[in-house]
gemmi code that builds the backbone of each chain (N, CA, C; Angstrom):
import gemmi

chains = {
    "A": [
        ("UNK", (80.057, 130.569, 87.085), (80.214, 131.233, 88.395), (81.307, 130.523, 89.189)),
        ("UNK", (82.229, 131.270, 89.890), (83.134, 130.929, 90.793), (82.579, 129.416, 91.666)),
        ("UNK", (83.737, 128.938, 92.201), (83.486, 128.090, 93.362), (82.740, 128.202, 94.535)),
        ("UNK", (83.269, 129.767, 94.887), (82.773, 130.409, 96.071), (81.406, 130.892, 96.172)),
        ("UNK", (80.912, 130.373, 94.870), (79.097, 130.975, 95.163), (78.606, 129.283, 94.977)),
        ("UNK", (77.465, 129.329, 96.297), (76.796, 128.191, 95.991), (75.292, 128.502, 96.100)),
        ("UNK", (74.421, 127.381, 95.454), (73.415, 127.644, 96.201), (72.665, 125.792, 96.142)),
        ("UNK", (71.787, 126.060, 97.546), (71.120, 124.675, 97.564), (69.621, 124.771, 98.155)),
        ("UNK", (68.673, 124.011, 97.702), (67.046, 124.439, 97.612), (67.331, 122.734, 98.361)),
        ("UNK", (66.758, 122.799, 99.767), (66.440, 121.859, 100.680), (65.333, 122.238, 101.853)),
        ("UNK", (65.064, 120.640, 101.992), (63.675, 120.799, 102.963), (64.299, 120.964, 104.520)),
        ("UNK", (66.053, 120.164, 104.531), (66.306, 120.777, 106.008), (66.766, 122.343, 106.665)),
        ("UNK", (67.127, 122.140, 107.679), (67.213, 123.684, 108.501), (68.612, 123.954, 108.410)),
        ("UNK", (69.234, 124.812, 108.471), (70.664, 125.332, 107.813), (71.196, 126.099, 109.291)),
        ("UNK", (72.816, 126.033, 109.647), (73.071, 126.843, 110.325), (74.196, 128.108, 109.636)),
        ("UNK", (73.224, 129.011, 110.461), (73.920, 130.506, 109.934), (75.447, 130.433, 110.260)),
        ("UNK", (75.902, 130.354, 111.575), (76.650, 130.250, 111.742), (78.067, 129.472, 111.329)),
        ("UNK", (77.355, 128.359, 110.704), (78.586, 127.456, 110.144), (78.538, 128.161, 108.288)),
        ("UNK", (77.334, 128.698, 108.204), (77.701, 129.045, 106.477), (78.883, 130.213, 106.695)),
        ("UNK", (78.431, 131.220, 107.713), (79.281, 132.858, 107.539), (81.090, 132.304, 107.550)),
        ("UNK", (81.007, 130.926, 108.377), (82.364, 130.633, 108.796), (82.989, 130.322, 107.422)),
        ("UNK", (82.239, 129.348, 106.883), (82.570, 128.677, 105.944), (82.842, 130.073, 104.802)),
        ("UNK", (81.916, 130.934, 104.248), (82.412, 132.245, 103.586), (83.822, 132.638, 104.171)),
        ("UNK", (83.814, 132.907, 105.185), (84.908, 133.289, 105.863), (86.639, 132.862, 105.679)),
        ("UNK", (86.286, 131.736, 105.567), (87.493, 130.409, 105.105), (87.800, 130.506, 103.645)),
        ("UNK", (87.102, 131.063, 102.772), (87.510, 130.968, 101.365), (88.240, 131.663, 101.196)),
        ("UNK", (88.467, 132.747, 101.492), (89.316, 133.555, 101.066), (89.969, 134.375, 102.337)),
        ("UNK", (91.681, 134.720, 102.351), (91.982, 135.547, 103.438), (91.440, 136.765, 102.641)),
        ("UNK", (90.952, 137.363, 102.270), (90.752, 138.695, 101.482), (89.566, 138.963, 102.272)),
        ("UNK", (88.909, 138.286, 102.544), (87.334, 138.441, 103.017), (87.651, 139.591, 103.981)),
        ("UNK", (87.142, 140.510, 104.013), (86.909, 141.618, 104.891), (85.489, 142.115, 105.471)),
        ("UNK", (84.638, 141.191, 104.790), (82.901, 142.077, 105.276), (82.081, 140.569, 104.743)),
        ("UNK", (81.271, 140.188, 105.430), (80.080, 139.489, 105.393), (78.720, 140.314, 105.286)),
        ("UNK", (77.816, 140.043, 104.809), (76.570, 140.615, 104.963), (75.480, 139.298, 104.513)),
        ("UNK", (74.387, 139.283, 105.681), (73.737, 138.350, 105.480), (72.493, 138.361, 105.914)),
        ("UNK", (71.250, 137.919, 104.730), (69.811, 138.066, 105.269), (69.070, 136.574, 105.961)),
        ("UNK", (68.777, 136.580, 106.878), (67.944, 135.612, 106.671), (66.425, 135.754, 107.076)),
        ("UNK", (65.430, 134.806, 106.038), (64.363, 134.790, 106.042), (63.615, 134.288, 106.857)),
        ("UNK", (62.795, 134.610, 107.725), (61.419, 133.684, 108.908), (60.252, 133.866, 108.431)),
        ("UNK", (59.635, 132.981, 108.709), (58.574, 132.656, 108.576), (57.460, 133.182, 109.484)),
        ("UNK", (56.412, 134.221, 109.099), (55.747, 134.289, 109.881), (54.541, 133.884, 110.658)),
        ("UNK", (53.978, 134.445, 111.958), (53.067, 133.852, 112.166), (51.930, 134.203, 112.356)),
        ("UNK", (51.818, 135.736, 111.510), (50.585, 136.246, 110.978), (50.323, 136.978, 109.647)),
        ("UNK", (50.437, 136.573, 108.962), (50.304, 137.238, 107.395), (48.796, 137.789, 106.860)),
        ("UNK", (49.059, 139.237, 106.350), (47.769, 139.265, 106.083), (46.435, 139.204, 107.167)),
        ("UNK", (46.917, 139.897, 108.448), (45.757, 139.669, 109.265), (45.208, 137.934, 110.157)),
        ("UNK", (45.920, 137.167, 109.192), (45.582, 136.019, 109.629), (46.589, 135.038, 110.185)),
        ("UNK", (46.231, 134.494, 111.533), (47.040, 133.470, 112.159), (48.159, 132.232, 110.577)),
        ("UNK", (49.002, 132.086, 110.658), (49.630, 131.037, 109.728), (50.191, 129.430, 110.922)),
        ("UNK", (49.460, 128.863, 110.235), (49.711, 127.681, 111.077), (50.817, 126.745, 110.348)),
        ("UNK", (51.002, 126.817, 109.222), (51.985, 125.587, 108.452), (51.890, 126.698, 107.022)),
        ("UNK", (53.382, 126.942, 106.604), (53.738, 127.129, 105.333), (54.703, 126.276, 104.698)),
        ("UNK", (53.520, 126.063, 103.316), (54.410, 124.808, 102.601), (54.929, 124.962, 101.554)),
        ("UNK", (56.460, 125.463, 100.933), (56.948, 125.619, 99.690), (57.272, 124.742, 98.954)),
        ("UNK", (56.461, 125.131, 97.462), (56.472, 124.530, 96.472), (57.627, 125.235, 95.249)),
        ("UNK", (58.045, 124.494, 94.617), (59.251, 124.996, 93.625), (59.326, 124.265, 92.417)),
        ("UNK", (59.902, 124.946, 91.199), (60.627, 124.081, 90.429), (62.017, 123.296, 90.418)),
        ("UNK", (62.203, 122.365, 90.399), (63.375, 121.409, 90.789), (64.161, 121.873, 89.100)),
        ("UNK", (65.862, 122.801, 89.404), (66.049, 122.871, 87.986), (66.072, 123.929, 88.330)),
        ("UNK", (65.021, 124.513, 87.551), (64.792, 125.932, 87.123), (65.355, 127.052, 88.499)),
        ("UNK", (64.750, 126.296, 89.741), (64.875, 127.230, 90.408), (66.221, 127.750, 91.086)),
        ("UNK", (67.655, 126.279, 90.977), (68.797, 126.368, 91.355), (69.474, 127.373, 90.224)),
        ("UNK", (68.678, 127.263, 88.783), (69.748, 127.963, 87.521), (69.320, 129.441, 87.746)),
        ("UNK", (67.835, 129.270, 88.210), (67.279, 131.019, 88.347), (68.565, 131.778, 89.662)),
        ("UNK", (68.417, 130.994, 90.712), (68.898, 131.903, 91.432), (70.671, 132.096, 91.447)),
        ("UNK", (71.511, 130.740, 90.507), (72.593, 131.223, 90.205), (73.121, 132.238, 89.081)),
        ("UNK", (71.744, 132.482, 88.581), (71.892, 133.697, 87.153), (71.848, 134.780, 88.079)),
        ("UNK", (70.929, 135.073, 88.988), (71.126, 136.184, 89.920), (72.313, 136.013, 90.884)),
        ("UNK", (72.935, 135.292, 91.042), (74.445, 135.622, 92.244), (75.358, 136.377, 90.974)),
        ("UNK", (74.946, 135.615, 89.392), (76.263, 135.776, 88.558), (76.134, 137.338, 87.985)),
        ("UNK", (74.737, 137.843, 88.041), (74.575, 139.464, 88.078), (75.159, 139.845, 89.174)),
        ("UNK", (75.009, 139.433, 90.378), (75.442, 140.212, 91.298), (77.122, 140.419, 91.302)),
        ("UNK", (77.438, 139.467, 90.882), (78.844, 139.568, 90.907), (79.825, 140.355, 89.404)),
        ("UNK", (78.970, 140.362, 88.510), (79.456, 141.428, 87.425), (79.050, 142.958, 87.995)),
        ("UNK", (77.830, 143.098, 88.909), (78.248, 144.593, 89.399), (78.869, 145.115, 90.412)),
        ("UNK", (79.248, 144.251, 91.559), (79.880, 144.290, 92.973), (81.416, 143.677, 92.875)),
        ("UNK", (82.464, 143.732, 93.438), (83.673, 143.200, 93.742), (82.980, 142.299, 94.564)),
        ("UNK", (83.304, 141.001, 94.730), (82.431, 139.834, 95.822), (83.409, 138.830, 95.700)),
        ("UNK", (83.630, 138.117, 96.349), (84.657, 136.852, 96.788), (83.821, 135.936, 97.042)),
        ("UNK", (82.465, 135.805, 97.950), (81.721, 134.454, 97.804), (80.292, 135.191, 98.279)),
        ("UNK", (79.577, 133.502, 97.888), (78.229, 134.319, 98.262), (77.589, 132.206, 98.598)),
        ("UNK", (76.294, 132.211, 99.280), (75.839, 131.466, 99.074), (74.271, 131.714, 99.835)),
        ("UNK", (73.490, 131.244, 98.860), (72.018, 131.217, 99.135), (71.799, 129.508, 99.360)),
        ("UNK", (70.620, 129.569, 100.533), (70.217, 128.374, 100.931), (68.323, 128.543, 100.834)),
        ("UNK", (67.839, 128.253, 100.239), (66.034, 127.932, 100.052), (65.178, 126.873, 100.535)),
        ("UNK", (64.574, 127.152, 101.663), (63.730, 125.935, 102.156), (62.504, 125.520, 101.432)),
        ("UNK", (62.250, 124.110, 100.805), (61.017, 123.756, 100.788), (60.205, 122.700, 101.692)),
        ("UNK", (58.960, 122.597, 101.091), (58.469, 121.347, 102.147), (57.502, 122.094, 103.180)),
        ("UNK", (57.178, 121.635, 104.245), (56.477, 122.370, 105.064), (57.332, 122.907, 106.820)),
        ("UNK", (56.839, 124.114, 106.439), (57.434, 125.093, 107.338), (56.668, 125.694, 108.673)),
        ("UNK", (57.135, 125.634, 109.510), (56.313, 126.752, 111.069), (56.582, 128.129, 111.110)),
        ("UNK", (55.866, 128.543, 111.824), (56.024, 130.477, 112.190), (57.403, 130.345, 112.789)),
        ("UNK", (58.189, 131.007, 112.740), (59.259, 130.739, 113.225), (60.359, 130.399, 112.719)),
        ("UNK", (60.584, 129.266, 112.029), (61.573, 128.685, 110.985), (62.177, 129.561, 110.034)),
        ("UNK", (63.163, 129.430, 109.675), (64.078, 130.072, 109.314), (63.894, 129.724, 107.650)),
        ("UNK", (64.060, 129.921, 106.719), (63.199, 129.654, 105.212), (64.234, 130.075, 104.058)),
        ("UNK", (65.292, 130.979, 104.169), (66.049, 131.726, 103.254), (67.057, 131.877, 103.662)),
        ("UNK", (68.152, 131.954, 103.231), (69.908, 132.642, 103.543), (70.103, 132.915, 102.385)),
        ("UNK", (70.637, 134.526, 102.602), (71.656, 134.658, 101.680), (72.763, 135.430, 102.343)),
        ("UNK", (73.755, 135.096, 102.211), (75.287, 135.285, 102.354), (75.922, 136.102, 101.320)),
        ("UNK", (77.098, 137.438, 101.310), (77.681, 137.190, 100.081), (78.917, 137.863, 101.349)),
        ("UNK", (80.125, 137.723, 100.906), (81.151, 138.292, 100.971), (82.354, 139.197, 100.371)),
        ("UNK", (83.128, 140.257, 100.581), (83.895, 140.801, 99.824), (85.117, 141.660, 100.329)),
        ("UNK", (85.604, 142.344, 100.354), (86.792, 143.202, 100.616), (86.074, 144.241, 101.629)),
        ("UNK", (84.432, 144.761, 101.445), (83.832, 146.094, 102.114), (82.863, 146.272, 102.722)),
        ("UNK", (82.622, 146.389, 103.409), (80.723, 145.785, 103.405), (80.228, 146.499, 102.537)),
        ("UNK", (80.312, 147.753, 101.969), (79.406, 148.364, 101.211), (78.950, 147.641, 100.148)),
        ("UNK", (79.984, 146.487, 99.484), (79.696, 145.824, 98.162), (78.785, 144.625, 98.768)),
        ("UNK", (79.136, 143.688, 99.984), (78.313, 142.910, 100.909), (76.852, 143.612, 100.930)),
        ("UNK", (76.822, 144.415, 101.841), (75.510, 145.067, 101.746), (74.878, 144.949, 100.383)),
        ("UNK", (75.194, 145.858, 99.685), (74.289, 145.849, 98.094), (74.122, 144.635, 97.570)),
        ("UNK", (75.041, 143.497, 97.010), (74.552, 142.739, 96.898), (74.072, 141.858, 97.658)),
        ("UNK", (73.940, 141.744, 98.617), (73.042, 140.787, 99.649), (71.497, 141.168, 99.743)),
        ("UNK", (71.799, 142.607, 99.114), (69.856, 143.233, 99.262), (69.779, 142.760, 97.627)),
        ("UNK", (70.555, 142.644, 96.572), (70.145, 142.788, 95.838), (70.222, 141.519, 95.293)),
        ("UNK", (70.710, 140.813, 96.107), (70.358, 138.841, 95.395), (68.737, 138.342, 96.253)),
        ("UNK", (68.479, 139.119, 97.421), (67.262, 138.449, 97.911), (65.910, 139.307, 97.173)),
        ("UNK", (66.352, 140.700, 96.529), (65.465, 141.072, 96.035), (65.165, 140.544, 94.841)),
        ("UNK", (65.699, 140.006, 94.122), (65.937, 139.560, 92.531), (64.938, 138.097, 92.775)),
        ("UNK", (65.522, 137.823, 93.925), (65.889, 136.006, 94.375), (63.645, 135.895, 94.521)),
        ("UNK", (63.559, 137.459, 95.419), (61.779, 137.279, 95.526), (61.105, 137.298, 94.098)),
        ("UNK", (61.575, 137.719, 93.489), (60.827, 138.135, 92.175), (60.848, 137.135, 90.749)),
        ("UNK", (61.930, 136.782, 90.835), (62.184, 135.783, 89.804), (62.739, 134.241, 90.245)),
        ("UNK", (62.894, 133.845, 91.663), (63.392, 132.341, 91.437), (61.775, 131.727, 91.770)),
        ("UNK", (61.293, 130.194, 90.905), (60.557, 129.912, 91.033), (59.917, 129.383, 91.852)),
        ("UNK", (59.437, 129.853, 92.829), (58.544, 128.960, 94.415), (57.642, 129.677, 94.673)),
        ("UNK", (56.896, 128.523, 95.421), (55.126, 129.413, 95.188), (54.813, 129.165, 97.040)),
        ("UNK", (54.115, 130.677, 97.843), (54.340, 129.913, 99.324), (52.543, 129.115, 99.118)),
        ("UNK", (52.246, 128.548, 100.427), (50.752, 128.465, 100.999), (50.895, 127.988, 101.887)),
        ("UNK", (49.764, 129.180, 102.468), (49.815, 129.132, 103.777), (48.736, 128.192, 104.338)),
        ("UNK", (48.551, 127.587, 105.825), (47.272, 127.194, 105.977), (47.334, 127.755, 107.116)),
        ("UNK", (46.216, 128.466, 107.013), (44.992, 129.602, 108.204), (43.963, 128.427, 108.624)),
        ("UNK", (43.406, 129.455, 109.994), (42.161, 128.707, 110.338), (41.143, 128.586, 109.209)),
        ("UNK", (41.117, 129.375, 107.855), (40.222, 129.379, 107.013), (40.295, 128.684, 106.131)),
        ("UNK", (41.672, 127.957, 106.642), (41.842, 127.050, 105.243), (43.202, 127.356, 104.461)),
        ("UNK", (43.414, 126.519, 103.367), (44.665, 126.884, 102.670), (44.376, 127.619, 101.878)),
        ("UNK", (45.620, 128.609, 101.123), (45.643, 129.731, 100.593), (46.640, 130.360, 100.024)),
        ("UNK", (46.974, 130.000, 98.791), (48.175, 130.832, 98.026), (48.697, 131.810, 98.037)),
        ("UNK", (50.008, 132.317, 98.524), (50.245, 133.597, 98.851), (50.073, 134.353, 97.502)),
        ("UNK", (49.922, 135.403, 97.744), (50.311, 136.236, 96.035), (51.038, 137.609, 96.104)),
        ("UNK", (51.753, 137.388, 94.778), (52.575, 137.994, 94.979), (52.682, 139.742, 95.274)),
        ("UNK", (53.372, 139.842, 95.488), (53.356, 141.332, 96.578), (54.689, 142.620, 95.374)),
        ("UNK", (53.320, 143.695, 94.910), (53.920, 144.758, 94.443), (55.176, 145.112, 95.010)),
        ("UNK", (54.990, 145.526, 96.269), (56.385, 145.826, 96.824), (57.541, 145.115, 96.495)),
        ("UNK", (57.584, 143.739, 96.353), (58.749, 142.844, 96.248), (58.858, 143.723, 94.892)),
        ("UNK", (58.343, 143.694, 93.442), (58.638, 143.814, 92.380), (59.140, 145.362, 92.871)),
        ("UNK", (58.719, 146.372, 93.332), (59.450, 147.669, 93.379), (60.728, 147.558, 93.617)),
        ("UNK", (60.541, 146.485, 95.021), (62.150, 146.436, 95.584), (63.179, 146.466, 94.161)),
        ("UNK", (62.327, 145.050, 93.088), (63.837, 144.816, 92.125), (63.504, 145.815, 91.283)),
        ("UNK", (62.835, 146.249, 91.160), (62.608, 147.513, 90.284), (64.091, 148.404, 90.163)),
        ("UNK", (64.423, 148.644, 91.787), (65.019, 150.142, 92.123), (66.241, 149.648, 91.378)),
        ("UNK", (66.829, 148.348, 91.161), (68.414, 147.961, 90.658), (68.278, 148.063, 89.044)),
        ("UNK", (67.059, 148.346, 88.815), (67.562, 148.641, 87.082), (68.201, 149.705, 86.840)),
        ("UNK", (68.210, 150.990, 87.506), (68.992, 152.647, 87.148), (70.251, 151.791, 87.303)),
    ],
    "B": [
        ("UNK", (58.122, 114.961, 70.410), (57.574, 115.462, 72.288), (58.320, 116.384, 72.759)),
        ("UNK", (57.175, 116.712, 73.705), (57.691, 118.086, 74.936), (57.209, 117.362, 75.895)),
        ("UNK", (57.275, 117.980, 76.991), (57.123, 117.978, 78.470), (56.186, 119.109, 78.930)),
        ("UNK", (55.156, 119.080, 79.232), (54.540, 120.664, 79.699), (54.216, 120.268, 81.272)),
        ("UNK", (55.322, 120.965, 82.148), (54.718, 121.065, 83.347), (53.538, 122.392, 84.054)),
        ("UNK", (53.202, 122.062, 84.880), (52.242, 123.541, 85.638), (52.733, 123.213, 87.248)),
        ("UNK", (52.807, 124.339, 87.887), (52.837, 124.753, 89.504), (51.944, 125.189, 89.864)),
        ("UNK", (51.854, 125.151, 91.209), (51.066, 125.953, 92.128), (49.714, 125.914, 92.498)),
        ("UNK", (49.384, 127.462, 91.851), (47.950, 127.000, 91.443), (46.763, 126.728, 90.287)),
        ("UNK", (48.067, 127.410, 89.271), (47.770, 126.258, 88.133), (47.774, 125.446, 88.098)),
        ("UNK", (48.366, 124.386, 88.769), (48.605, 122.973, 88.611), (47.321, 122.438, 89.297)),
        ("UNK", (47.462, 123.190, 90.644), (45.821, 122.666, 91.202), (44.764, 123.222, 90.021)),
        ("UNK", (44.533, 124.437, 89.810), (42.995, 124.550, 88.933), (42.903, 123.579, 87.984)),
        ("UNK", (44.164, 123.242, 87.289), (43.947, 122.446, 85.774), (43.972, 120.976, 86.289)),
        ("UNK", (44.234, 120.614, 87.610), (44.556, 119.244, 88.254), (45.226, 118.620, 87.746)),
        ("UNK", (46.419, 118.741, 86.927), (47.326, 117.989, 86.461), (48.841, 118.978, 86.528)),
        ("UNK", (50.257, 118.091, 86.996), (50.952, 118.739, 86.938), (52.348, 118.294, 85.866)),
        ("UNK", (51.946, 117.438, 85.034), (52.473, 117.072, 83.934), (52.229, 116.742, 82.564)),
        ("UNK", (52.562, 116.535, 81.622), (51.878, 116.273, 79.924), (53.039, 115.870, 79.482)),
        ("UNK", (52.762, 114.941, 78.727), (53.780, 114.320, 77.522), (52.887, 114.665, 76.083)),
        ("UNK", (53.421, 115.674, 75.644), (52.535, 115.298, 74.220), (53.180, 116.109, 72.905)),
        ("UNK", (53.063, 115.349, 71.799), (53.640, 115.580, 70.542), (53.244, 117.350, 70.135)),
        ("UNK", (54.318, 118.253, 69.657), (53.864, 119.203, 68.966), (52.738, 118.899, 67.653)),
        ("UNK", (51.590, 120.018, 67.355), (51.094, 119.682, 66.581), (51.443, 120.228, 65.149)),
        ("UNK", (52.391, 121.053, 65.023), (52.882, 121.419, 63.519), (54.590, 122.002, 64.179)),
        ("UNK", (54.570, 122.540, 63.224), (55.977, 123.455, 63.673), (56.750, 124.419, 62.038)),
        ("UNK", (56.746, 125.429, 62.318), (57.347, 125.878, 63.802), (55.483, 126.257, 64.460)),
        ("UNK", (55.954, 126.353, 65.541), (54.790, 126.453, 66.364), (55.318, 127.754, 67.323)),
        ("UNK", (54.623, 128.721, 67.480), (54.545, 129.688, 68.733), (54.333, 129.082, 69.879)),
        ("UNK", (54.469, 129.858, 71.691), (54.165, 129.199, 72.797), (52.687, 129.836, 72.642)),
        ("UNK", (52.382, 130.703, 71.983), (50.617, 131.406, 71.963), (49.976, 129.891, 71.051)),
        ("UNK", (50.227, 129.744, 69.532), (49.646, 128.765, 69.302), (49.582, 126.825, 70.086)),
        ("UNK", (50.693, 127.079, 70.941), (51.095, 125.953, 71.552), (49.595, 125.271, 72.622)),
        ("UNK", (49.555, 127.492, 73.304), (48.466, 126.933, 74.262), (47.366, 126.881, 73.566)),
        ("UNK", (46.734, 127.639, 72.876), (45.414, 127.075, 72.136), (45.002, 125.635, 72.135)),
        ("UNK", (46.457, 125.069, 71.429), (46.473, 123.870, 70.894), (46.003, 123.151, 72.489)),
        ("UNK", (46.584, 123.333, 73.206), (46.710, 122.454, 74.708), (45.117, 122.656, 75.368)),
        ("UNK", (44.764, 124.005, 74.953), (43.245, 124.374, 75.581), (42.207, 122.980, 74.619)),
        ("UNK", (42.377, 123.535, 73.211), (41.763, 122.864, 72.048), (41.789, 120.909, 72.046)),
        ("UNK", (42.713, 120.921, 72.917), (42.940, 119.048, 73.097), (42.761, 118.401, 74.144)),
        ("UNK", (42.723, 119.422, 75.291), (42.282, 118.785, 76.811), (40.992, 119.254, 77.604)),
        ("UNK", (40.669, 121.163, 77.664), (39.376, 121.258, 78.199), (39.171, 122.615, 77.566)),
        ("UNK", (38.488, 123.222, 77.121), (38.139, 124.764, 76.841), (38.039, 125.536, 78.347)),
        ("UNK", (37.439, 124.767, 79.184), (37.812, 125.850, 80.764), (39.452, 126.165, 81.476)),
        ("UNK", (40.271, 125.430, 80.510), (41.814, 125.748, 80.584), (42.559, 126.893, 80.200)),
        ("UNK", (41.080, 127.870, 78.839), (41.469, 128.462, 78.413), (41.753, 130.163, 79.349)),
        ("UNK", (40.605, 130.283, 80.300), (40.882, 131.153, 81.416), (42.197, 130.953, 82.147)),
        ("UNK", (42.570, 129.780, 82.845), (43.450, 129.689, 83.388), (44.814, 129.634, 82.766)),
        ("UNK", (44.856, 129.455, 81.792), (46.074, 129.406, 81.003), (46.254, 130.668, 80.101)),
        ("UNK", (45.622, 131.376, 79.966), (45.969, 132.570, 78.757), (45.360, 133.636, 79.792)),
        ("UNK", (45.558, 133.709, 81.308), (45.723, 135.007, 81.805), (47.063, 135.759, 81.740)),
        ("UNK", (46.673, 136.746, 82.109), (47.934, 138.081, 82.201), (49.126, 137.449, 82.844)),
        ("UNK", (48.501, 137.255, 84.104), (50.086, 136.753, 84.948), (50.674, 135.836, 84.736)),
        ("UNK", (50.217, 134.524, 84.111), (50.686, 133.918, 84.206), (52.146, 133.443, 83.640)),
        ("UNK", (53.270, 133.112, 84.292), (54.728, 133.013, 83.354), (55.016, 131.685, 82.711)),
        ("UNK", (55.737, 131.837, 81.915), (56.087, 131.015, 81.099), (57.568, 130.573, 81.215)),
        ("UNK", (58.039, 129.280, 81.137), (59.193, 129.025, 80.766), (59.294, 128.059, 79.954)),
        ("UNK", (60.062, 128.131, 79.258), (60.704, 127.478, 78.182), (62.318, 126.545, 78.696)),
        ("UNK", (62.530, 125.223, 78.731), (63.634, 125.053, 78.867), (64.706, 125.850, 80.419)),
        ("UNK", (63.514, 126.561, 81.204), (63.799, 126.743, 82.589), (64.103, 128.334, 82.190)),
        ("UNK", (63.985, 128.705, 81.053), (63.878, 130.088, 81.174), (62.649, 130.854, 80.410)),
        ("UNK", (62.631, 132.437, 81.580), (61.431, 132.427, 80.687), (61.432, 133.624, 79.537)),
        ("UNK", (60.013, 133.667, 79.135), (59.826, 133.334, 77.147), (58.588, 134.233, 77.666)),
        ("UNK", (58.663, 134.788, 76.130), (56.614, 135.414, 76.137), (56.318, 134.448, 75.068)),
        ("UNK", (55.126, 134.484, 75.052), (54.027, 134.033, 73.648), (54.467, 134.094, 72.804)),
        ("UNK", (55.568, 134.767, 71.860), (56.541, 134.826, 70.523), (57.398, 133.588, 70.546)),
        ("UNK", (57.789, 133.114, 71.772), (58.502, 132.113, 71.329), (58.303, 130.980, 70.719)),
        ("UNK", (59.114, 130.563, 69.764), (58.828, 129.013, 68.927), (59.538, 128.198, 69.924)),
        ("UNK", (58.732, 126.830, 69.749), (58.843, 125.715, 70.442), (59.697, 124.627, 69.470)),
        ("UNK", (60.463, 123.720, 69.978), (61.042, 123.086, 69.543), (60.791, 121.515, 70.128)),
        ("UNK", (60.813, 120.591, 69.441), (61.035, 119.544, 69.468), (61.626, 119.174, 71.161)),
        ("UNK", (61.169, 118.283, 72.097), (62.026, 118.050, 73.258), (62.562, 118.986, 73.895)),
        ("UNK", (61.274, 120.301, 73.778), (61.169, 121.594, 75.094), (60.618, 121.210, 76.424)),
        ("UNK", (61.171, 121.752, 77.496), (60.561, 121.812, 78.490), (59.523, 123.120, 78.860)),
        ("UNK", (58.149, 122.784, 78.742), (57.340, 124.166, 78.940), (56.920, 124.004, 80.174)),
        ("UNK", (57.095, 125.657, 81.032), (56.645, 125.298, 82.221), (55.341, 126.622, 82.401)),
        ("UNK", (54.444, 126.666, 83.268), (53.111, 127.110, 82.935), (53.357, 127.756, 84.616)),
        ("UNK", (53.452, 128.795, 85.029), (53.319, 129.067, 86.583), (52.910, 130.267, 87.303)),
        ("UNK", (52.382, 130.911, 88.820), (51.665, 131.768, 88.385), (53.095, 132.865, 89.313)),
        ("UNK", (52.848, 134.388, 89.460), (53.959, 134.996, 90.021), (54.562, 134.423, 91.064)),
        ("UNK", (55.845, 134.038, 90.781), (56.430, 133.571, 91.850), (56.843, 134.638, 93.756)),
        ("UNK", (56.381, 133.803, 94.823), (56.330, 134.070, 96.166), (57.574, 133.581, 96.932)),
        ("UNK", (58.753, 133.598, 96.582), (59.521, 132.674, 97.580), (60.046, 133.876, 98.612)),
        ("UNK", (61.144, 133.096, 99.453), (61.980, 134.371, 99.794), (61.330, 134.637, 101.297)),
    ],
}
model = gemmi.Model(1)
for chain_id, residues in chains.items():
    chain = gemmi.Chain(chain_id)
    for i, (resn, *xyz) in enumerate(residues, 1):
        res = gemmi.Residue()
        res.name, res.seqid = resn, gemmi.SeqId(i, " ")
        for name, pos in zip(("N", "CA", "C"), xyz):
            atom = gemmi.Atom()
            atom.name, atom.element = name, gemmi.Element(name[0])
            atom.pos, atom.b_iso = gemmi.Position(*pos), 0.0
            res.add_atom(atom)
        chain.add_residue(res)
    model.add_chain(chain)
structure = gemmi.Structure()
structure.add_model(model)
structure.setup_entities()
């Protein structure tokens, strides 16, 4: 994969603003940004979330999610991209995910930016838990996410 | 040797989140692998380890039950991944 795609799985807090710049700077070609980022909520499932703590594979989970930028970029025209993954323990509120990609259009931005965080839910390895007033509790995983990556196989 | 790690909440049910231990023949399947792992550490491993969901990786990618194991694999044991 290019220079211009990175990705980094850390327990600190990331600013949006200095990544889009930094996309921005790689290339004069850049014409469109598109970018998700993830929060943390502070009711899941009916229930208050007081502390979410992500767990991951160290490895697996940087090669998983650069196999998905390097799909994304054999089907989209893209100039850069970079995903950022929080682990460790997290608040309602906190910011948990970035993904960035850049390109000549937004239309190619758009698609792949839905389609690296959809891939990114389904297959990179991290597990959430939450702790409720009831106690701690493994999130599990959610049909919908798998539909989402479903829809990019046609 | 291999390496067999577990996450999550495999790692909590089985309470261990690492193994060092010698293959016992070879070639060996990852289906005969876990038997073997149920058959040498607890028979109540065998629920938690030979359900449906659970994924497999091999060397950080993943594998079904057909795959042969090799000498100085990394097996990883984990349940659907939640990130994101």
């Amino acid at each position: 994969m290019s220079a211009n795609f990175s990705v980094s799985v850390q327990q600190q807090d990331f600013d949006v603003s200095a990544e889009l710049a930094l996309l921005r700077q790689q290339s004069h070609e850049v014409g469109a940004i598109a970018n998700f980022v993830g929060v943390v909520r502070d009711i899941n499932d009916d229930q208050k979330v007081a502390t979410l703590e992500l767990e991951h594979y160290p490895g697996m989970t940087e090669k998983s999610i650069s196999d998905i930028m390097a799909q994304a970029t054999e089907r989209w025209q893209l100039l850069g991209g970079r995903v950022i993954h929080r682990i460790g323990k997290l608040a309602p509120g906190d910011q948990i995910v970035l993904v960035a990609v850049s390109s000549q259009h937004r239309g190619e931005a758009f698609a792949a930016c839905e389609f690296i965080m959809d891939y990114l839910k389904t297959r990179a390895p991290f597990w959430k838990k939450e702790l409720t007033p009831d106690g701690e509790r493994w999130v599990d995983a959610r049909d919908s996410d798998h539909c989402a990556a479903d829809r990019w196989r046609e | 040797m291999v390496t067999v790690l577990f996450f999550a909440r495999i790692r909590e049910q089985l309470g261990v989140d690492r193994l060092s231990m010698a293959l016992p023949y070879q070639p060996i399947s990852l289906s005969q692998f876990k038997q073997h792992l149920v058959d040498s550490h607890n028979p109540d491993w065998s629920n938690i380890l030979m359900a449906d969901n659970v994924i497999k990786a091999v060397n950080q990618d993943v594998v079904d039950d057909n795959h042969s194991l090799t000498e100085g694999d990394e097996i990883a044991f984990f349940p659907p991944v939640t990130g994101g």
